[in-house]
N, C-alpha and C positions, 0 to 999 in steps of 0.2 A: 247545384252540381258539385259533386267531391271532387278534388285535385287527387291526379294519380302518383305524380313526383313533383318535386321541388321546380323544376323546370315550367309544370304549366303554373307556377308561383310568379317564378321569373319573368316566362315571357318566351315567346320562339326568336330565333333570329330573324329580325324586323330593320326595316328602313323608317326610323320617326324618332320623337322621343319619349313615345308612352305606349304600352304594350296593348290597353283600353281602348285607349281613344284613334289609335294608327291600325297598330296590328290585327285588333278585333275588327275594325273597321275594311280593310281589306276583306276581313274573311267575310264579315258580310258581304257586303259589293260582290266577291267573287263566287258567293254561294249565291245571289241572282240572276248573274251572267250564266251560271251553269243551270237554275232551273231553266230560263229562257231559249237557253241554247245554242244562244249568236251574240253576236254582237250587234246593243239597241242602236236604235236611232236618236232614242232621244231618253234623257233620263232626269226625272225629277226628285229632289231630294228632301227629307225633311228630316230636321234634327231636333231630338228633345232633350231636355235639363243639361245636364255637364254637356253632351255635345254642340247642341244650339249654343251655351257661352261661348266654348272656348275652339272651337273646330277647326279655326281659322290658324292659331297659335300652336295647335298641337298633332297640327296635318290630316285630320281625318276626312278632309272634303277631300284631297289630293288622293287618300287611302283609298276611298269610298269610289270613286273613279279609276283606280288602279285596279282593283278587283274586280268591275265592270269589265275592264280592259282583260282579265284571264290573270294577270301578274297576279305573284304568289306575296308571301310578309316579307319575304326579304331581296325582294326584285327591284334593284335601284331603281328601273324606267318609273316607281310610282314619285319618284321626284317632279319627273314631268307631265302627268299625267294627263292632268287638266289641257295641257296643249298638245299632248297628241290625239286629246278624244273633240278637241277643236278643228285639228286639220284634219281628221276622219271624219268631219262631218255631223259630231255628235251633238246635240241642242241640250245640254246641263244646267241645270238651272237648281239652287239653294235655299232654303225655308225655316227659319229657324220660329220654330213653336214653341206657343206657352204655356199647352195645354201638358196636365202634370201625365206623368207614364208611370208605371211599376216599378219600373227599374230606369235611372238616371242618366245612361249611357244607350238610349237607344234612336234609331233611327229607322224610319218608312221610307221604302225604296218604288218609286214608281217606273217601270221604264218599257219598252214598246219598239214600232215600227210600225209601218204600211197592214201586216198584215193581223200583231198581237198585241197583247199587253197583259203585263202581270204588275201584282201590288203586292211587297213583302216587306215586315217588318221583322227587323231585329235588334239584338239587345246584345252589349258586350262586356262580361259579365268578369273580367279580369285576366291577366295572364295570357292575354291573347286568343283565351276562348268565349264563342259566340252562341248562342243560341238564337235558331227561328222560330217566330212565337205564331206569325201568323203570314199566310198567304192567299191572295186570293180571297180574304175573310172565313176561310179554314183555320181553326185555331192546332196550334201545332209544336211540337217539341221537337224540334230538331240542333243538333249540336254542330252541323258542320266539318265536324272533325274526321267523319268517317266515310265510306260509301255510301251513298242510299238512292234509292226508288222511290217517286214520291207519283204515285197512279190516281190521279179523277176516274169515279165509277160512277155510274146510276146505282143508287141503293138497293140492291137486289141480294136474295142470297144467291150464292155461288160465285159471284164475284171474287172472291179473297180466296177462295180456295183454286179460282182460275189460276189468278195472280201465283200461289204458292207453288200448284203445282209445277210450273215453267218454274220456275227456280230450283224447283227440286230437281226437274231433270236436267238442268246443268248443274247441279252439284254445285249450288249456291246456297251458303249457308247464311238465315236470318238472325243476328244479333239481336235486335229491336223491330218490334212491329208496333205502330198506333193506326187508330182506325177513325176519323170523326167524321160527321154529317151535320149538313146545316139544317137539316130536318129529314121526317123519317120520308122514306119513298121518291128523295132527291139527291141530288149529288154531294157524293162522299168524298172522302182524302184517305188513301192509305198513303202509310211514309214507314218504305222498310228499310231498314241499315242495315247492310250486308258486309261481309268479309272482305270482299273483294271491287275491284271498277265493275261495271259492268259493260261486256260490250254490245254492239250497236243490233248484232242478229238477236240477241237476249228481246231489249226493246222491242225491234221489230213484232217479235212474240209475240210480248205483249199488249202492244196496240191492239193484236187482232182479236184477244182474248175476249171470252162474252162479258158484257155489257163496263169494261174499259172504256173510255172516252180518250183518255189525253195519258201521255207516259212524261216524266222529266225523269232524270238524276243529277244526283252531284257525283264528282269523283275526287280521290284524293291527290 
């Protein structure tokens, strides 16, 4: 991913002392909490290479529970986080893996309730920006940094043009679109990154749209 200015060099303004290992780490966590949509009940963590060392020392288990929590990179409450997602109720639980990643800075995010569960993986790749590599076992490119649409379909044509055209008719404009499937004639992932949030009657849309299963976003 290219840096746009000297800033995603630096780092955003963050509560930690590493822009990597804190701040990307928030953005993860908080990009889960938002495909999920709630707040879990329970979340399991696992950390690989640089994070599995050193996670402890460099706040990203705290980070990584703060953006669980909705807290943004520079929202002091991720100080305490781990104890407010204690007296909320929340069952956290740390994993530190030795299996080798792509990239050294990443972490699997498990987390759920009574009635769901998702499994996402991401990577934080410097500067406080993250990427989503994979969700659900959908493999996927997502940055985080932007709006986006992330729709479960049945593999079917006319699916995506469902999808597009409800955005066109709110004058939502697509930045990025990816499309993948775990095989043909099954369920797919589109992940669109839009201009703007999206709000909830948009979704709504969506959901009904033919052969749509399941709607998430993130927002900024």
């Amino acid at each position: 991913m290219k840096y746009r200015s000297v800033f995603d060099i630096i780092g955003p303004v963050m509560i930690g002392p590493s822009s990597s290992h804190t701040a990307g780490a928030a953005r993860i966590g908080r990009a889960a909490r938002h495909l999920f949509g709630r707040e879990p009940k329970y979340a399991h963590v696992y950390f690989y290479g640089s994070f599995a060392e050193t996670y402890k020392g460099h706040g990203t288990d705290v980070a990584i529970i703060g953006g669980l929590l909705d807290y943004d990179t520079d929202d002091t409450r991720i100080r305490s986080s781990l104890e407010t997602a204690s007296n909320r109720g929340i069952d956290v639980n740390f994993y530190e893996e030795a299996a080798q990643t792509d990239h050294p800075n990443t972490a699997r995010i498990v987390i759920g309730d009574d009635d769901r569960e998702i499994e996402l993986v991401g990577i934080s790749i410097g500067g406080g920006k993250v990427e989503i590599t994979e969700l659900d076992g959908f493999e996927l490119r997502l940055s985080g940094s932007h709006p986006a649409i992330l729709l479960i379909h049945n593999d079917r044509y006319g699916a995506i043009a469902s999808a597009t055209t409800i955005l066109a008719s709110h004058e939502i404009n697509i930045g990025r679109m990816e499309v993948s499937r775990k095989a043909q004639g099954e369920q797919a992932l589109m992940v669109i990154e839009v201009d703007q949030n999206i709000e909830d009657y948009v979704l709504n849309e969506l959901e009904r749209a033919d052969h749509i299963t399941q709607v998430a976003r993130i927002s900024d």
